[in-house]
N, C-alpha and C positions, 0 to 999 in steps of 0.2 A: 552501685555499691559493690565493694571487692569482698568478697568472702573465700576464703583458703581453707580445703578441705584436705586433710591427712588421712589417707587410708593405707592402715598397717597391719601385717600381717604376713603370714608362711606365703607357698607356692600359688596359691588359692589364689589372695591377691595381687604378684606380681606379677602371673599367667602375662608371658607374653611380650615382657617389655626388655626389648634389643638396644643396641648402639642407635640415639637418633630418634627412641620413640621410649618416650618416658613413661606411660602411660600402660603399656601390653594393649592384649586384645581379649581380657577377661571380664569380668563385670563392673571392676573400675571404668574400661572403655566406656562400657554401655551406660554407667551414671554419669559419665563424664559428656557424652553425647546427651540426654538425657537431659540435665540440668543446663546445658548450652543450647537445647531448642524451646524447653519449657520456662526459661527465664531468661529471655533474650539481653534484659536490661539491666541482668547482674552478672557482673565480673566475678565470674567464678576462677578460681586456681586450685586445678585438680592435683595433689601430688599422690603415688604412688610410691608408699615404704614396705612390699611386699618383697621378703627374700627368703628364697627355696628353703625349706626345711627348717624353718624356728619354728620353736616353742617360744612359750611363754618366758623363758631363762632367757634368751635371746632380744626376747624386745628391752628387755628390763635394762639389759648391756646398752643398748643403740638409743631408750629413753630420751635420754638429752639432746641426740644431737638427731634423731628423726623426728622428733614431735615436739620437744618444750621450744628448744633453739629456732622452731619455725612458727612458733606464735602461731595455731592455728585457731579459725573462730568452729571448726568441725573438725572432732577426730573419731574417726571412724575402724575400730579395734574386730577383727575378725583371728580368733590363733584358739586352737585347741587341739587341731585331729593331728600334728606332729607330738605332740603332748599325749598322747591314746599310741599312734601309731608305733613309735619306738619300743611301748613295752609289749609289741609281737616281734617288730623288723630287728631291736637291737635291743636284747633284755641286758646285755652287757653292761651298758653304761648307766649312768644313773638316772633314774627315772621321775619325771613331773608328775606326783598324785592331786587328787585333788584336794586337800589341804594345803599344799604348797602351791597349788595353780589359784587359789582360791586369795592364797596369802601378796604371792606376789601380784597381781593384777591388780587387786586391792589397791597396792604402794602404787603403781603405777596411774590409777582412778586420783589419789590422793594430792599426787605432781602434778595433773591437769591442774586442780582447781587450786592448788596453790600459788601455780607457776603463769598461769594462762586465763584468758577467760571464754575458753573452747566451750561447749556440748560434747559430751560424750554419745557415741553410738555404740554399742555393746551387740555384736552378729554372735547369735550361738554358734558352734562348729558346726558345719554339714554332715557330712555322712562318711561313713568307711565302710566301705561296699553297697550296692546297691538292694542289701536283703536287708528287710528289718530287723529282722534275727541274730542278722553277725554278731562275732563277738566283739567286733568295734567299736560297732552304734550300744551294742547293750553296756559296755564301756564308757562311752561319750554321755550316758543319760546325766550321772553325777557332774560331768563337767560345764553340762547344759543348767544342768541345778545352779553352778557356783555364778553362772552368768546373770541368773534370774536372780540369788540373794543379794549380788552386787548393783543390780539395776535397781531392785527395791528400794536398799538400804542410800545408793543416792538420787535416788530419781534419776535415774539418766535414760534414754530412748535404748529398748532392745528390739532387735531383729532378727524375728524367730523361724531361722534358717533352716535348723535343725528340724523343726516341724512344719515347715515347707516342704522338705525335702522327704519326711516321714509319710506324711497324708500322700505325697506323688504316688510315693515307693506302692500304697495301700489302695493306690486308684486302680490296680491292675493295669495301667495303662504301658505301653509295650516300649516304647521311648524311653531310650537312655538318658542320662541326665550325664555322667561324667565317660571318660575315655579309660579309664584304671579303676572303678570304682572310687576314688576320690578326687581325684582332678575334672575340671571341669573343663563337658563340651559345650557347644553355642546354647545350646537347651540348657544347662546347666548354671550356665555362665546368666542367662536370662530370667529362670528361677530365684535367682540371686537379687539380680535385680529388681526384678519386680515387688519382692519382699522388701529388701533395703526402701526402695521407695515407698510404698506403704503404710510402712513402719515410721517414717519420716520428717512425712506431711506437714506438721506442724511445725517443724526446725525453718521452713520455707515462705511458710504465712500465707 
């Protein structure tokens, strides 16, 4: 059985992927290993639509032609902390609140299931710095909100990244999880994963 998984999203998801290797070596790898050792006998096709520094305005642009145009039966949406990030790195330009991250993702939920007959998977954003305190993550909490009003309101599977990544932060435990505070290392990259799968389980049977 062929099944085609789209995972899209900022730097987070793309992590990795060079001339020759479509895939990177961030936590899409590891689901992508992952779902080719634990389901031998399904034709999986992993794509990777992660690209450096979008927001949410970003995906909305590329919509058609990364995710309806490829008919997938899984799409898997990870995008918020360039959406947080930019109103510290570049207050200049115009900014994604969360009414408008909330409005647009929305539209974009709305084109799966008109256009496709996908699953959605909805990844809260990780983290912006490795302090629970920042002013990033206290930032991201609203954005994490919009994740979970949108996942009620369609029933779609969310994966709670964000508080994966909160409880690590609160384990005192001495282990980095990203390289920058938001980019992610093997440990991070594997956080990711292990939640993504998890959270999943029943998309799989």
């Amino acid at each position: 059985m062929n099944q085609r998984i789209v995972f899209i999203g900022d730097s987070i998801t793309w992590w990795g992927i060079s001339e020759g290797d479509d895939i990177g070596n961030g936590y899409v790898r590891l689901l992508h290993d992952y779902l080719k050792v634990t389901y031998p006998e399904r034709d999986f096709e992993i794509i990777n639509k992660g690209i450096s520094g979008n927001r949410v305005t970003d995906l909305a642009e590329r919509w058609e032609r990364d995710v309806i145009s490829l008919n997938p039966d899984i799409v898997s949406i990870s995008i918020g902390i360039n959406d947080v990030a930019r109103q510290f790195d570049s207050p200049e330009i115009d900014q994604v609140y969360p009414e408008q991250f909330e409005e647009i993702l929305e539209s974009l939920l709305t084109s799966v299931y008109k256009n496709t007959n996908a699953a959605v998977v909805l990844m809260e954003p990780t983290i912006i710095a490795e302090d629970v305190q920042s002013e990033g993550n206290k930032k991201l909490i609203q954005y994490v909100e919009v994740i979970h009003r949108l996942a009620d309101k369609y029933k779609v599977t969310i994966v709670p990244t964000h508080k994966a990544f909160i409880e690590f932060l609160k384990s005192s435990n001495d282990n980095a999880l990203t390289i920058d505070g938001v980019h992610m290392n093997s440990m991070g990259n594997m956080l990711m994963a292990k939640t993504w799968i998890q959270a999943t389980k029943l998309l799989f049977g």
